[in-house]
N, C-alpha and C positions, 0 to 999 in steps of 0.2 A: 061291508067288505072289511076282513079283520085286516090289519096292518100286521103281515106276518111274513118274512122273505119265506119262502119255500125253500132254499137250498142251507140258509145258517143258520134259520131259525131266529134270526134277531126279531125284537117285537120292541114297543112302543116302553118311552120309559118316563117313570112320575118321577118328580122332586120337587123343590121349592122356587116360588119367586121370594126372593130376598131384599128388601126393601132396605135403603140407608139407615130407619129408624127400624132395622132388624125383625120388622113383619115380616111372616112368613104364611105364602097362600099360596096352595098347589097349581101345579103347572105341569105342561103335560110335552114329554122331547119325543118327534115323530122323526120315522126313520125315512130316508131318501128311498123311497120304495116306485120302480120302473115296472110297468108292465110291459111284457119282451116275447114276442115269436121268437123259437131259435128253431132250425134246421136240424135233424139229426141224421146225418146218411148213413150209418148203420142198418137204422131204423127205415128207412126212408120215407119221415116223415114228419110233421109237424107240432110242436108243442107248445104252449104260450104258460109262461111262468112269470111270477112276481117276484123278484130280485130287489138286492137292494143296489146300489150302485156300486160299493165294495164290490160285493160278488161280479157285479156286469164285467168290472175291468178285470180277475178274477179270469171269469169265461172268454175275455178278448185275447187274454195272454197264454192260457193254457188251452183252451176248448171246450166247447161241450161236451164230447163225450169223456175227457177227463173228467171233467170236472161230476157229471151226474155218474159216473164212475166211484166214485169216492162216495156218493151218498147215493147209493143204489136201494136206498128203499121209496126212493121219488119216482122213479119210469118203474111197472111192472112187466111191459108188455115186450 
């Protein structure tokens, strides 16, 4: 299952661990990724999406259909 928010796009990121004696060995920053039913009553119907938790509060604040509004190439139907 790729670690990929469906609505911003954010994905997983590489860097360093940094050690006091200045090694450096990759490390891996994963994102706070929710999998989430939302209701859409336009639609009347059901969608499950993987979000990140940004986005969640995002969708709490504004809505779902603003919010898949603004990125209208995620619902086709």
């Amino acid at each position: 299952m790729s670690k990929i928010c469906q609505i911003s796009g954010k994905r997983v990121m590489f860097g360093n661990n940094v050690s006091k004696a200045i090694n450096k060995t990759r490390r891996r920053f994963d994102i706070n990724l929710v999998k989430k039913r939302f209701f859409i009553p336009e639609q009347n119907k059901w969608v499950t999406l993987k979000v990140t938790a940004s986005v969640l509060k995002t969708i709490n604040k504004n809505g779902i259909s603003e919010v898949l509004r603004k990125n209208k190439n995620l619902i086709k139907d």
